[in-house]
N, C-alpha and C positions, 0 to 999 in steps of 0.2 A: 366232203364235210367230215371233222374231224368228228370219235365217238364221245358221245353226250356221255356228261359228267363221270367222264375217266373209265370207259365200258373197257371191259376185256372182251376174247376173242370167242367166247363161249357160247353155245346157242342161243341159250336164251339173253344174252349182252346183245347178239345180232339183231334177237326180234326186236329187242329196246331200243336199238339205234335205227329201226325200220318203223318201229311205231313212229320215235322222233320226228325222224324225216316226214312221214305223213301228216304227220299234226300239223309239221310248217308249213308243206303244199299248201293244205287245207284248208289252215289261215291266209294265206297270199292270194288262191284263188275266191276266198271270201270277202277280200279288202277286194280285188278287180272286179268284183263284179257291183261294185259302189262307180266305180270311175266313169260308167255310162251317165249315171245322174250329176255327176260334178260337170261333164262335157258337154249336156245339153244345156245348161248357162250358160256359157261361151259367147253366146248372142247379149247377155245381161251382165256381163264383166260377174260371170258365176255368182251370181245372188241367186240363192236356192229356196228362199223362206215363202213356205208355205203351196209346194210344190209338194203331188204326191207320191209316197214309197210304192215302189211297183213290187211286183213277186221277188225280181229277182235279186231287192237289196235283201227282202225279208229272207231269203232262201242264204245270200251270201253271210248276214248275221247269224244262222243256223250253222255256218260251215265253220266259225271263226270260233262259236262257244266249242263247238265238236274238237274242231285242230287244237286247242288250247289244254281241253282235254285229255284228248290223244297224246299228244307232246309231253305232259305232265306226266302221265302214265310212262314213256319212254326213257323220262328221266330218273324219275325217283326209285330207287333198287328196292329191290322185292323179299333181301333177309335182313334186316338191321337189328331183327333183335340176336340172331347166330352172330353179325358183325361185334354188336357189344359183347356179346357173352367168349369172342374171341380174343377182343381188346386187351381183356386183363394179362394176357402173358407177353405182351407187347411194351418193349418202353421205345419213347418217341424220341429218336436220331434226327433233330431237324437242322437244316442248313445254317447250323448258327457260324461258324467260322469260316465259310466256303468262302472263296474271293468274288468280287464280283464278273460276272459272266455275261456272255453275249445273251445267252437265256434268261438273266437278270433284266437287262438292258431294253430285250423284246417286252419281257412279258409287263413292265413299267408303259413302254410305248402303247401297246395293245391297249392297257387300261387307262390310260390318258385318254385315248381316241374311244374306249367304252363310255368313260365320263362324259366329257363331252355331247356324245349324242345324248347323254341321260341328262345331262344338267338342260340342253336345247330345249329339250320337250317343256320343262312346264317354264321356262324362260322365253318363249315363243306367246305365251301368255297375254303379254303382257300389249304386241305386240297387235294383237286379233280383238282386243275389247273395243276400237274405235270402228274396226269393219261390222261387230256383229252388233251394236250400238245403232250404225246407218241400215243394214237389210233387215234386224228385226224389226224397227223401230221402238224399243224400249228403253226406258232411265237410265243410265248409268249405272245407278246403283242394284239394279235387276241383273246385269252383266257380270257384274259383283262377284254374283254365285259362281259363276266359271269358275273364276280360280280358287274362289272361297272353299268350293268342292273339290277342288285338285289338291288344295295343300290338307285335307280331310285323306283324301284318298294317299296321298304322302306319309302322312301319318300313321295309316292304316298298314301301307305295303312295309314301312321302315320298321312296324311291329313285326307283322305276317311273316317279310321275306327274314329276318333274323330268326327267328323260329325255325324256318324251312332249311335253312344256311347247316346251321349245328346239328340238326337229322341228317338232310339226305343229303348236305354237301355245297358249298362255297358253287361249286361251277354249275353246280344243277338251279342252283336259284336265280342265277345272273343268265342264264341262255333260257329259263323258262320268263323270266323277266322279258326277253329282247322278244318272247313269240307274242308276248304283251302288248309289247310296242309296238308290231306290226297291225295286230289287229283293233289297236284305238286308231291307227288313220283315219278309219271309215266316219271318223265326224266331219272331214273333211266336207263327206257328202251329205252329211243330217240336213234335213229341210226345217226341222224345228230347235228352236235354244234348249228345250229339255232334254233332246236327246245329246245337244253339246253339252250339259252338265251333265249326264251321265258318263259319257265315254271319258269327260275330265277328269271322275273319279277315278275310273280306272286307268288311265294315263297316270295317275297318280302315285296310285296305286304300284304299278309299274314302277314309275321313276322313282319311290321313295325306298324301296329294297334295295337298289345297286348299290347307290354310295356306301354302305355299312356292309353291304358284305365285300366289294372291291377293295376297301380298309381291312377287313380279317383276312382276305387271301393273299393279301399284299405282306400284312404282320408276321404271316406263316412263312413265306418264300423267302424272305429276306434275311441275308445277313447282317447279326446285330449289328454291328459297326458301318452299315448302310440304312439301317431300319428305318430310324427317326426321319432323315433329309428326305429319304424316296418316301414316304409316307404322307408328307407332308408338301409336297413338291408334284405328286402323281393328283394329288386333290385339290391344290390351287390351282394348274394348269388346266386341270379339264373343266375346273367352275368360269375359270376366267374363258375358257376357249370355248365354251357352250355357252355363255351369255354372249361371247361375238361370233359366232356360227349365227344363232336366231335372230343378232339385227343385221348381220348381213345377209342372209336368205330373203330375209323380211325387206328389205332394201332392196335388194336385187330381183324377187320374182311376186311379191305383195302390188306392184303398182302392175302388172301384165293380168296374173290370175286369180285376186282376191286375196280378203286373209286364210280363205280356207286352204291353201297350198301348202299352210306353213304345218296343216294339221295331216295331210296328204304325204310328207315328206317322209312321213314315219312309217309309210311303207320301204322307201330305199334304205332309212337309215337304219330301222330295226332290223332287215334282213344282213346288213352289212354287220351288225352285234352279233347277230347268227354264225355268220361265216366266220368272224373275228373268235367264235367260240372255239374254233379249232388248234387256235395258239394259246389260249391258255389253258394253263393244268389246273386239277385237281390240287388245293392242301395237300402236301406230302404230311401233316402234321396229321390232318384231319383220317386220311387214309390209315393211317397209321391207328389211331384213336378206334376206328372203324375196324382193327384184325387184316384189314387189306396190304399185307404186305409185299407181297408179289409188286402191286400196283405201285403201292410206295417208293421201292426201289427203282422205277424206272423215272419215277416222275425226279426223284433228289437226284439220281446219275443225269439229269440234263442239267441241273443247278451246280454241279460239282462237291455234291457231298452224297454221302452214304447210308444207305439205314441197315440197322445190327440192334443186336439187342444189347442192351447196357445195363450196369450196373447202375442202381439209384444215386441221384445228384449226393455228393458227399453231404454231412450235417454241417452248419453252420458254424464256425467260432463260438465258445463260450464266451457267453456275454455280447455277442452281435447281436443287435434287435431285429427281426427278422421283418424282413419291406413285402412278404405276403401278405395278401390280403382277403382276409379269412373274418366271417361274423360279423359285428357292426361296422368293421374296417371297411369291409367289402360294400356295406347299404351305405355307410358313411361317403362312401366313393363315388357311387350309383347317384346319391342324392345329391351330389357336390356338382357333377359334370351335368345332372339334369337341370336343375335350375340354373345353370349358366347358360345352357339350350335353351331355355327357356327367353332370360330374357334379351339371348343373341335375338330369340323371333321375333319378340316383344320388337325391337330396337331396329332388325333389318326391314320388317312387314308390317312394322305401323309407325315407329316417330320416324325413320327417314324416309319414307313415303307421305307422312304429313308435313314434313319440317316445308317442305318448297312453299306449300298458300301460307302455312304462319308467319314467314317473312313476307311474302307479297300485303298480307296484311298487315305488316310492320312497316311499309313503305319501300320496300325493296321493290324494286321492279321485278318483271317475271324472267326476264333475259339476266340481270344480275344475280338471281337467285338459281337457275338454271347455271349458270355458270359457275357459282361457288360450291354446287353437288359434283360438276362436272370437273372442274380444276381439284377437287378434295378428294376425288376417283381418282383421278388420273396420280396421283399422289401417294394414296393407296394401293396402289398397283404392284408397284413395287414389294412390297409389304407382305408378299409370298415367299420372295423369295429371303427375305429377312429373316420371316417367319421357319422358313425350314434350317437359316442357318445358325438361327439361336438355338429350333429347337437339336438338332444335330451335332454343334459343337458346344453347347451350355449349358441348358438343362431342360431336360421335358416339361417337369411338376412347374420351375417358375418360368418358363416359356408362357405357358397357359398363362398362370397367376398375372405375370407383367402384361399381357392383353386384357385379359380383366381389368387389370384395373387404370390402363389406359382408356379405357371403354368408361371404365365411372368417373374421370375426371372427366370426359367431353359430356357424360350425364350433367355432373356438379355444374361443367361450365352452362351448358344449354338453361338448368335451371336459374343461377343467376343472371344468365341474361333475360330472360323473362322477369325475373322479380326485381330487376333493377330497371328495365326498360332500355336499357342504353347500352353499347358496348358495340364492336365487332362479332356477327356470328360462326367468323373465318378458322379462329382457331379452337373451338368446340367443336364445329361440326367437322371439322377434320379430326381430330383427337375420335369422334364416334366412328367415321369410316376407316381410318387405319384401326382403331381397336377391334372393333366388329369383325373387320378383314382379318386379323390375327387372330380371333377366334374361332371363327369359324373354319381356318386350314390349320388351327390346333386341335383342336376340341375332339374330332371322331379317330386321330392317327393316336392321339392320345389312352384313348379311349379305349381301341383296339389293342396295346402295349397292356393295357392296364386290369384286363379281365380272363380267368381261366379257358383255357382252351374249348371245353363240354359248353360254355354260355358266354362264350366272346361272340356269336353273332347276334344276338338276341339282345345284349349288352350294348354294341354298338348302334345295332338297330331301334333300340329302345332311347338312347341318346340323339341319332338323329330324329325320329319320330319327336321328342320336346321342341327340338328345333324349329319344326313344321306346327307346335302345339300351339307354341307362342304367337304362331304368325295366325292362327286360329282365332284367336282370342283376336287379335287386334282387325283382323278384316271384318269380322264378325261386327264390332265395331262400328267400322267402315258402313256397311252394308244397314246399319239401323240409327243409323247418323248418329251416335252416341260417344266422337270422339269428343275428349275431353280436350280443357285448354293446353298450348305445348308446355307451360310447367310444370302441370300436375300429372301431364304424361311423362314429362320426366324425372318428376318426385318417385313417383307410384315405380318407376323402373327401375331407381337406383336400390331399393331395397332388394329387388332379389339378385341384383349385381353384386349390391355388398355382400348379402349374403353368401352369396357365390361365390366371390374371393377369400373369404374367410375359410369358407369349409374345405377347396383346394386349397390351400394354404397347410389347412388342416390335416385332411384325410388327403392328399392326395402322397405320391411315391415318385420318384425319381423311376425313370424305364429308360432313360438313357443306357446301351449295350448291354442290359440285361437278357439275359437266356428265358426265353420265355417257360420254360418245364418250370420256374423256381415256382410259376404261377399254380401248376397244373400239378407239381407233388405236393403243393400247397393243401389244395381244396381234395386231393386225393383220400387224405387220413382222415 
């Protein structure tokens, strides 16, 4: 096991990477000791509801809050305020010219396959509400709450872990993340649905921190002239490979041992993020930020660049308008990208989730209407890699902008085909899923480009967290039967879309091959 978030070889770094490791045991041998109770259903095709908790689940949930603990404690360093107070005489040498490298190349692969397993978890979701529907026997809409509480819990971690991110460090938040994941398995074996909304929150929880800090450690590593495409190419691949991971699992081992398997899985897969922690580094930016420079140096000499102290970024041209983003620039910014998160959630977690029965109520059959999400996906698909090459060779700020407002024309269309009654709904509801799809593998790579180094994960994190906000609102919704008709759901969305394009438009900055320090001597003075 490589040493947690970038230890050196110093005793008390040793006892930190010894805590670590126990914390994991700790949680692993707390999820095993759930797996006796998943195995005695085996005779019941593993329906567990209302079967009861013996000592040893109650003993192995003791072990799992303990390990998580313990682990935390391993990870998070013990002087940060001597780090900052060292900071100051350090300027940040980051790999902004390095060519690309075999260590570029890995640590891209590593976080695709990170993604991935984090996007699976609460895309598994989706997945498990018809199994836990037949063994509890409840509504539908009671089942609701699962995911209702995971995209809570998403919400929650994508604040939490951005916080945790900018203190103790990009790699410590993302391996304290995956001993997360391990230990939400155990709903696998819960005998009751309250204890599956609980551990959903915390799966949640979990899953909502990675994406935004995988985005800031990705922003710091890379060479500007690769920034933009890997950024946005590292985070369509692992969305698109974690929603076919969970209905291929779900496919292939759901009809053998229930849906609980799919919640079970998260012990091999979390442990394999664990192990996956050993190839990636620490921010050499963040190190750096941190007075760690010893540490700094080893991690840029595998990326092919150097850290030295420098001289401050030269001034500007007289009369150059300066693209930092500094005072209402900066809220102007924050506000702009969050209401587009917003109503991406708005758009991916409640009208294209409703849109299937408003046609079927339109006279669409269900197989017709099923088809037309299914061929407007498959359409969509594409639309990553489009995505990374606009935003890569064209521009960041209207990469965003042109999704945007791809998105509100398939709003405007869905609207008038509701108020007219008549029409095809083939090329609106495409126009929503390639728009949708471009924003959301713009939206947090952008994101990450576009905020000072000290509050780029909290930023990030704070952006996807809207994302997850939106979808809040609208299952919420769901769950109290209070959706509205589909045009006034897509009246009521186009406004904070427009909105949204306007104020990108507005406040947002070109980050195409820009040096990310212009950000960070920016907010410095």
């Amino acid at each position: 096991m490589a040493k947690a978030g970038g230890l050196s070889t110093t005793l008390s770094d040793r006892q930190a990477l010894w805590a670590f490791a126990l914390g994991c045991v700790a949680v692993t041998i707390g999820v095993l000791m759930h797996v006796p109770m998943f195995l005695m259903g085996r005779t019941m095709h593993y329906r567990l509801a209302g079967m009861a908790m013996g000592w040893d689940m109650v003993l192995g949930m003791g072990l799992i809050i303990a390990g998580v603990g313990i682990a935390a404690y391993g990870l998070l360093p013990r002087d940060i305020a001597k780090q900052r107070a060292e900071s100051g005489a350090i300027e940040i040498s980051a790999p902004e010219d390095a060519p690309l490298s075999w260590a570029h190349w890995r640590l891209m692969l590593v976080l695709v396959v990170a993604l991935i397993i984090d996007v699976m978890k609460p895309a598994s979701l989706g997945f498990t509400v018809p199994g836990m529907v037949s063994e509890y026997g409840v509504p539908k809409a009671t089942v609701s709450l699962v995911p209702f509480f995971a995209l809570i819990g998403t919400v929650t971690g994508s604040v939490l872990w951005g916080v945790i991110a900018d203190i103790y460090g990009r790699k410590a938040s993302i391996l304290l993340s995956a001993v997360m994941f391990v230990g939400t398995s155990i709903c696998g074996a819960m005998p009751s649905l309250a204890w599956n909304i609980g551990m959903c929150f915390m799966m949640g929880a979990a899953a909502g921190g990675m994406l935004p800090v995988t985005y800031a450690l990705l922003a710091e590593m890379m060479p500007n002239k690769h920034r933009g495409w890997s950024l946005v190419l590292v985070g369509g691949l692992g969305a698109v490979g974690g929603y076919f991971a969970a209905s291929g699992f779900s496919a292939v081992l759901q009809p053998i041992f229930g849906w609980r398997i799919l919640w079970l899985l998260n012990l091999p897969s979390g442990l394999l993020l664990v192990l996956l922690g050993g190839l990636i580094p620490e921010s050499a930016k963040f190190l750096l930020a941190r007075g760690r420079e010893t540490e700094a140096r080893a991690v840029m000499a595998r990326f092919g660049a150097t850290a030295k102290r420098l001289a401050p970024l030269p001034p500007l041209p007289a009369g150059t308008v300066s693209h930092a983003l500094t005072g209402a620039k900066l809220i102007g910014k924050l506000a702009a990208l969050s209401i587009a998160a917003i109503a991406w959630g708005l758009i991916n977690f409640g009208l294209l989730l409703w849109l299937p029965a408003d046609l079927v109520a339109k006279g669409y059959s269900v197989a017709v209407s099923s088809k037309l999400l299914a061929e407007s996906a498959l359409i969509a698909f594409p639309t990553v890699f489009v995505a990374a090459l606009m935003y890569s060779r064209w521009s960041t700020k209207w990469s965003l902008v042109t999704m945007i407002g791809v998105t509100l024309l398939g709003l405007v269309g869905v609207l008038r085909l509701e108020l007219a009654g008549i029409g095809s709904p083939v090329l609106p509801v495409a126009l929503l899923i390639v728009g949708s799809n471009g924003i959301i593998a713009i939206l947090l790579p952008y994101t990450a480009e576009s905020f000072p180094l000290r509050v780029r994960g909290r930023a990030t994190g704070w952006v996807a967290a809207c994302t997850k906000g939106g979808g809040v609102a609208a299952q919420a919704l769901s769950i109290t039967a209070l959706v509205p008709a589909m045009g006034v759901t897509a009246g009521l969305i186009i406004v904070p879309t427009a909105l949204a394009l306007g104020l990108c438009a507005w406040f947002g900055r070109e980050t195409k091959g820009r040096d990310l320090r212009l950000l960070d001597d920016a907010v410095a003075g």
